[in-house]
C-alpha positions as CSV (number, residue, x, y, z in Angstrom):
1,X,123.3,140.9,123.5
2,X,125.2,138.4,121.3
3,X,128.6,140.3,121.9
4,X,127.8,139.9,125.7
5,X,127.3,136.3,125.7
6,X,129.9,135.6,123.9
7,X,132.3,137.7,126.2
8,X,130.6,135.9,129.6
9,X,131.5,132.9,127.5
10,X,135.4,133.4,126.9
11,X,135.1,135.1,131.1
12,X,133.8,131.2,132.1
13,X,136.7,129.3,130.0
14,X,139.6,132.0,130.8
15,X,138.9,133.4,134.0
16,X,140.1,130.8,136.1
17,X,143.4,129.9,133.8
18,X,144.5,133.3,133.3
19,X,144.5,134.6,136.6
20,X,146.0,132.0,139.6
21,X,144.2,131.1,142.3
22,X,141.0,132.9,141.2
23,X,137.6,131.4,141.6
24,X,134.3,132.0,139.5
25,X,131.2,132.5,141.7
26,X,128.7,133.8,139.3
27,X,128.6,134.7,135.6
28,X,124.9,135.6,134.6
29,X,124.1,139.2,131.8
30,X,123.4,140.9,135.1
31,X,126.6,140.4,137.3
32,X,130.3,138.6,137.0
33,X,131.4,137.8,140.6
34,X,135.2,136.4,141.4
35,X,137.2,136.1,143.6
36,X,140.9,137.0,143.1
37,X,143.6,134.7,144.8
38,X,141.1,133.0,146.6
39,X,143.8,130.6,147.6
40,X,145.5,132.9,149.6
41,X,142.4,133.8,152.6
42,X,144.5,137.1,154.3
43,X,144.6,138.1,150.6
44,X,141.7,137.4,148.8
45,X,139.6,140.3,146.7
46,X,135.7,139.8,145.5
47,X,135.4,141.4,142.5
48,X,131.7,142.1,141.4
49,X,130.6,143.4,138.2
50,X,127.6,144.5,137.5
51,X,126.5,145.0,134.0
52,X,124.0,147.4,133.2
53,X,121.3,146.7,130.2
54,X,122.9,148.9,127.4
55,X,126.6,147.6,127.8
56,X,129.0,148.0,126.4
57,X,127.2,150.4,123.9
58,X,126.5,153.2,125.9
59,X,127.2,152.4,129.4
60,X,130.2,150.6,131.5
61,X,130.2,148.3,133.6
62,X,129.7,149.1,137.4
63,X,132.2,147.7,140.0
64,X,131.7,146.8,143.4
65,X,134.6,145.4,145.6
66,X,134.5,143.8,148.7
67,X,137.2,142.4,151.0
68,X,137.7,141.1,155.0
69,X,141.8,142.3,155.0
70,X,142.4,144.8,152.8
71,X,141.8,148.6,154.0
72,X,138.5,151.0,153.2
73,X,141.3,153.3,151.8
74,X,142.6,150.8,149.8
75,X,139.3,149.4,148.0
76,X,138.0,152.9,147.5
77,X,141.9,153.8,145.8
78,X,141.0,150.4,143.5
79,X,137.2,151.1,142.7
80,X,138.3,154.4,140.9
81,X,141.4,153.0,139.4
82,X,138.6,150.5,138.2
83,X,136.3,153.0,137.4
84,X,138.6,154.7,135.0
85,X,139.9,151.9,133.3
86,X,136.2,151.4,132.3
87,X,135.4,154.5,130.6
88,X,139.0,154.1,128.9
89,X,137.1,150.9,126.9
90,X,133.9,152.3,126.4
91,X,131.9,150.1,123.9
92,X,134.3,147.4,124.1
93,X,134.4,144.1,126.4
94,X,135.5,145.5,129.7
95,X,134.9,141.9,132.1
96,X,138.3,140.4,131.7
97,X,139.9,143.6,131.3
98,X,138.9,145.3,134.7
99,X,139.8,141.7,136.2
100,X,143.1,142.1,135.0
101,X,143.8,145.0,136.0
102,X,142.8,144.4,139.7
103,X,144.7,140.9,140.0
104,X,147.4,142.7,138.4
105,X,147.5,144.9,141.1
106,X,147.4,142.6,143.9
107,X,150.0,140.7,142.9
108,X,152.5,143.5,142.1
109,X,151.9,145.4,145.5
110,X,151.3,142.6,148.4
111,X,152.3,145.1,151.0
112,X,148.7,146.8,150.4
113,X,148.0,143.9,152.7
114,X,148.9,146.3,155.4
115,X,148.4,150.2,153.8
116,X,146.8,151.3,156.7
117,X,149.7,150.4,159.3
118,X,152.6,152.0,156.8
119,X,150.3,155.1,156.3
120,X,150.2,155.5,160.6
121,X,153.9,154.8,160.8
122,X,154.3,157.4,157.6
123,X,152.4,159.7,160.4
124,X,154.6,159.1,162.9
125,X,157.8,160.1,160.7
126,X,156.7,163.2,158.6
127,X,158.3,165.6,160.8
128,X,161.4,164.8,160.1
129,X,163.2,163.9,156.6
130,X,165.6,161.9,157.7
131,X,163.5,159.3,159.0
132,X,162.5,156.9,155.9
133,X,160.3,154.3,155.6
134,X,161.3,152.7,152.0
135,X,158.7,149.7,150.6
136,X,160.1,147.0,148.8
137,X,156.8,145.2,147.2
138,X,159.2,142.7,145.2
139,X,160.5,141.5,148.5
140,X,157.9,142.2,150.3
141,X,159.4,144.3,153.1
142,X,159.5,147.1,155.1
143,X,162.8,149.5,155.6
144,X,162.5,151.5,158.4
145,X,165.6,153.9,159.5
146,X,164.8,156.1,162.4
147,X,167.1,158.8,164.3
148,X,166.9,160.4,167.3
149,X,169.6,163.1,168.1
150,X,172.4,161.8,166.7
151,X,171.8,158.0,167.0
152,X,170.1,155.7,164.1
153,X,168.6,152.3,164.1
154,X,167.5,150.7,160.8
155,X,165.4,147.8,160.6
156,X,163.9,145.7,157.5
157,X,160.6,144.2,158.5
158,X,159.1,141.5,156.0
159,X,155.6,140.5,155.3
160,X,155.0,136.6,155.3
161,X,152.3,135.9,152.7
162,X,150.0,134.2,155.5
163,X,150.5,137.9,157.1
164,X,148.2,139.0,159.5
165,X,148.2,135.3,160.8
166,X,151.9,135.0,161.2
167,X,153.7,138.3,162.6
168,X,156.2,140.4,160.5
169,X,160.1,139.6,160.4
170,X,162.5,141.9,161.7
171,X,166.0,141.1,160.5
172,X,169.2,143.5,159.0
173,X,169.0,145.3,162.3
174,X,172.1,148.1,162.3
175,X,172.6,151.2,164.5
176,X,175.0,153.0,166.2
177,X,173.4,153.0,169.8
178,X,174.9,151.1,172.4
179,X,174.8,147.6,171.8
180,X,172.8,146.7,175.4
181,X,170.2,149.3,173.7
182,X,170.3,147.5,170.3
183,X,169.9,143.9,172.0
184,X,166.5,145.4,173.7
185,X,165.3,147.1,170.4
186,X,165.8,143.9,168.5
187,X,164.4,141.5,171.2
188,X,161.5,143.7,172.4
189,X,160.2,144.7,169.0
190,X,160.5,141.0,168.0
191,X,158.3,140.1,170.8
192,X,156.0,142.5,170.1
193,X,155.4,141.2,166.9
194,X,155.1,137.3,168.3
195,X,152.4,138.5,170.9
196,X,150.2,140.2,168.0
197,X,149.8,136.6,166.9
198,X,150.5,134.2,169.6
199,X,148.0,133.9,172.8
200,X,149.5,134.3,176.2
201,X,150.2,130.8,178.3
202,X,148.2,132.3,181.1
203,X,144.9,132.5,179.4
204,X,142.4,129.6,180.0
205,X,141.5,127.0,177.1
206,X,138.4,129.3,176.4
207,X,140.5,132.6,176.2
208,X,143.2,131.1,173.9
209,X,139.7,130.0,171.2
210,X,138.8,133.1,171.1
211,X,141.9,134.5,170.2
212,X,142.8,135.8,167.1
213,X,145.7,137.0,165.5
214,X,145.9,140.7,164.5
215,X,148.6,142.5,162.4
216,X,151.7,143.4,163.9
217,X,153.8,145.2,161.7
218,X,152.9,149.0,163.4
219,X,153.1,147.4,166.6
220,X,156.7,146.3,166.1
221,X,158.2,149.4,164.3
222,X,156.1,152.1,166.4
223,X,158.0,150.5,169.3
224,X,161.5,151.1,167.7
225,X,160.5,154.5,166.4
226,X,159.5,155.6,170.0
227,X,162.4,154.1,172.0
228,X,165.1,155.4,169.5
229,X,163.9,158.5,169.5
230,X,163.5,159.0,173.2
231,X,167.1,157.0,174.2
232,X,169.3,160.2,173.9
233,X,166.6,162.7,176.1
234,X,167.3,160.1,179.1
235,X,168.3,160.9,182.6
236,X,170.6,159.0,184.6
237,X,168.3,158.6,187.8
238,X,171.2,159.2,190.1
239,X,173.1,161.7,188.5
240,X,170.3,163.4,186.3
241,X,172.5,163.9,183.7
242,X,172.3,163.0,179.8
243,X,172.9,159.1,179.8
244,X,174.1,158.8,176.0
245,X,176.9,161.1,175.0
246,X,175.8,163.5,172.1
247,X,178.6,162.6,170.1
248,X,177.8,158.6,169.6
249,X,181.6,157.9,168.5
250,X,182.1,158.8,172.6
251,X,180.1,155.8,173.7
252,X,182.5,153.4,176.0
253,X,182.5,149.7,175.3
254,X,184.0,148.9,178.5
255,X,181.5,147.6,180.7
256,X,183.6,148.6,183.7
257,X,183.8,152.2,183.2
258,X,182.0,154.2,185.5
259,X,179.8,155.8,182.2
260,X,179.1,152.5,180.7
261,X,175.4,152.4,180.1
262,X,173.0,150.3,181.6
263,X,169.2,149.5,180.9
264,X,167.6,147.7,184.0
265,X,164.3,145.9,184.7
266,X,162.0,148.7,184.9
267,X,163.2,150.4,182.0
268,X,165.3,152.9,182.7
269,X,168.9,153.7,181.7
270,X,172.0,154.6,184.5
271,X,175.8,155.4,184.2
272,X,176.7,151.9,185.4
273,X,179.1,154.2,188.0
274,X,176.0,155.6,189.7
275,X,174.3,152.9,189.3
276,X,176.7,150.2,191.6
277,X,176.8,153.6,194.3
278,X,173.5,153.9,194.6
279,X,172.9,150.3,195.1
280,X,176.3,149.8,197.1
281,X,175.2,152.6,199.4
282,X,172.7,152.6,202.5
283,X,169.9,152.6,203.2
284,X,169.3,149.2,202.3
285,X,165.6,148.4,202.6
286,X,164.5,144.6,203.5
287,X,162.7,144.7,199.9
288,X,165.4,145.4,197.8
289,X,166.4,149.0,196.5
290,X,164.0,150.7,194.5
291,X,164.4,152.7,191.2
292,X,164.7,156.7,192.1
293,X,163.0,157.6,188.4
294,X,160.6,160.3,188.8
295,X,157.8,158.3,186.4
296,X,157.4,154.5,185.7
297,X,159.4,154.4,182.6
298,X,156.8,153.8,179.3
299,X,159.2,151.0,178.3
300,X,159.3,148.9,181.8
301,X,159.9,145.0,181.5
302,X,157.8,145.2,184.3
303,X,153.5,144.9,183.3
304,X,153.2,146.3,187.3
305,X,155.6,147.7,189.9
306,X,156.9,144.9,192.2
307,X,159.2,144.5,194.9
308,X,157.4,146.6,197.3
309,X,154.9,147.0,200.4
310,X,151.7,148.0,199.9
311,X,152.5,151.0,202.5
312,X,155.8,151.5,200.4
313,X,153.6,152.1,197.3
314,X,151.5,154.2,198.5
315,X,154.8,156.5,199.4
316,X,156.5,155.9,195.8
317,X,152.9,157.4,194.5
318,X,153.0,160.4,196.9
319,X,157.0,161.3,195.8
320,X,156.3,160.5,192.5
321,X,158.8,157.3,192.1
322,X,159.2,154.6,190.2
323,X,159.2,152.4,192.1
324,X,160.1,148.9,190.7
325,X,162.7,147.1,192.3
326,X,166.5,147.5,190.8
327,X,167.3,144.5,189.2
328,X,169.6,144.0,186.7
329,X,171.4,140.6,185.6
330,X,175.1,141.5,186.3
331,X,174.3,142.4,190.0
332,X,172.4,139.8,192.3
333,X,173.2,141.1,195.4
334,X,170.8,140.5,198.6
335,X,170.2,143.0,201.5
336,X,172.4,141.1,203.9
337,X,175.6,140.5,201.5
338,X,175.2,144.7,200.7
339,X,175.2,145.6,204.3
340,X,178.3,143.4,205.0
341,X,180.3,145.2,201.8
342,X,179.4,148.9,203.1
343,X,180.2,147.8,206.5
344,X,183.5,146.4,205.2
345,X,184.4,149.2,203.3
346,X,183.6,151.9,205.9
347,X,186.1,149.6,208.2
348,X,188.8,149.9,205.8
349,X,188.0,153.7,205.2
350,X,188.6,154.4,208.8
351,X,192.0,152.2,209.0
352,X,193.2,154.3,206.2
353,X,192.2,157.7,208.0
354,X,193.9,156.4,211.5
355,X,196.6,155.6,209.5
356,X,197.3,158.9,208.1
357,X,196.5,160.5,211.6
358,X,199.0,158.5,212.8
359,X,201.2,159.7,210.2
360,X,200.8,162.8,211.0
């Protein structure tokens, strides 16, 4: 018993100086409570000890964690870590020890903040080896590098210590995908991560209370893993054909060639060449031209198809359509200015021909 109280002792002068931002809660024979970096509230770890009558003679001491952030998988990992590194000091003071070695753990791995989000994103890249997910706990980040066909897109995502609070930053972006497609993986994923922590403007006062953040950092690099592996299957609309060469050193820059790739408002991509005939060409409907995609694209800017009748709805659900109305920001066109540049160019398609009869 003496050797006990003189450990609890030394626990109730050291605890707090040895181990930053801990706090003391209770330090009786039966049970040593703290809580490790309790100054940090996304990060903080209750450690409780219970000590059993015949410690540290014969028995060990018992541990019990308990935590609001930190993942079931993760406590259960640190219990038996715990666990052993009490039997390993049998029959000598174990308190400080065991605390030790649990703050030491914290504070070398703060990406266990979020263990369960990289094991689902681990998931979601097994099948392939070339995919990597790399952790870098001194920098507390995230490497993802993803492929699909023959594209890439890497990403570094890093963990702010007031994480899930604040959202994850994405930065060191690189890829060899188009650069239109690399503007919307950066942006969208980016705003992913934002609304994961930011309540929408159009909820009420009350709505916008009850809001609370949640983690972002699968939500923002499950988007990039499923775009950039989906962006070389896609269909021109038009033409149905492959929209990305297979080769990615083929990809044109020019933005006036006819196979110039472009991503519009409802998600999907076009040859910009069948893109300006389709919307150049009758008919020309007084709602706009709508996108010819046989599915709503998973990816839409659009939260709900727009730009049509409720009768024409009805008809894009019936053939299967997309459905959302082209728009794209290089091409503003309205109905009336479209049927005055058909009806010039068929004028001038006919000169030509009487011309040639003529000719002739």
């Amino acid at each position: 018993m003496e050797l006990l109280q003189d450990e609890l002792e030394y626990v109730r002068t050291h605890c707090e100086q040895q181990f930053e931002g801990s706090k003391l809660v209770a330090c009786t024979s039966s049970l040593v409570r703290v809580e490790l970096l309790s100054h940090r509230t996304n990060r903080t770890m209750i450690v409780c000890l219970h000590i059993p009558k015949d410690y540290p003679q014969s028995a060990n001491i018992l541990v019990e964690l308990k935590s609001r952030v930190y993942a079931e998988k993760l406590i259960s990992f640190l219990t038996d870590m715990l666990d052993k590194c009490a039997k390993q000091h049998c029959g000598e003071p174990q308190v400080m020890q065991l605390l030790r070695t649990a703050n030491q753990y914290l504070v070398d791995t703060p990406l266990c903040v979020c263990l369960d989000e990289i094991t689902q994103l681990r998931s979601m890249l097994a099948y392939n080896d070339e995919n990597k997910l790399k952790l870098r706990q001194s920098k507390c980040s995230v490497q993802l590098l993803i492929h699909g066909g023959e594209y890439f897109y890497r990403v570094t995502a890093t963990v702010p210590d007031n994480y899930p609070q604040h959202c994850v930053e994405l930065h060191d972006h690189e890829s060899n995908l188009p650069n239109v497609l690399v503007r919307f993986l950066n942006g969208q994923s980016k705003e992913l991560a934002r609304q994961c922590v930011e309540a929408p403007l159009r909820f009420t006062r009350d709505e916008q209370a009850k809001f609370r953040p949640v983690p972002s950092l699968y939500t923002a690099l499950k988007f990039c893993i499923a775009a950039t592996q989906d962006f070389h299957m896609e269909l021109c609309p038009i033409c149905d054909q492959a929209v990305l060469p297979t080769n990615p050193e083929e990809i044109l820059a020019d933005e006036n060639a006819d196979a110039f790739v472009e991503r519009v408002f409802c998600g999907h991509l076009f040859h910009q060449g069948c893109l300006k005939k389709y919307l150049s060409e009758p008919p020309f409907p007084k709602g706009g031209k709508l996108c010819p995609a046989k599915r709503r694209h998973p990816r839409s800017d659009a939260a709900k198809p727009v730009g049509a009748s409720g009768k024409d709805k009805g008809l894009q659900a019936e053939l299967g359509v997309c459905g959302i109305k082209l728009a794209h920001d290089r091409w503003v066109v309205n109905i009336k200015t479209a049927e005055t540049r058909w009806a010039q160019k068929q004028a001038r398609q006919r000169e030509l021909e009487e011309v040639v009869d003529f000719l002739k």
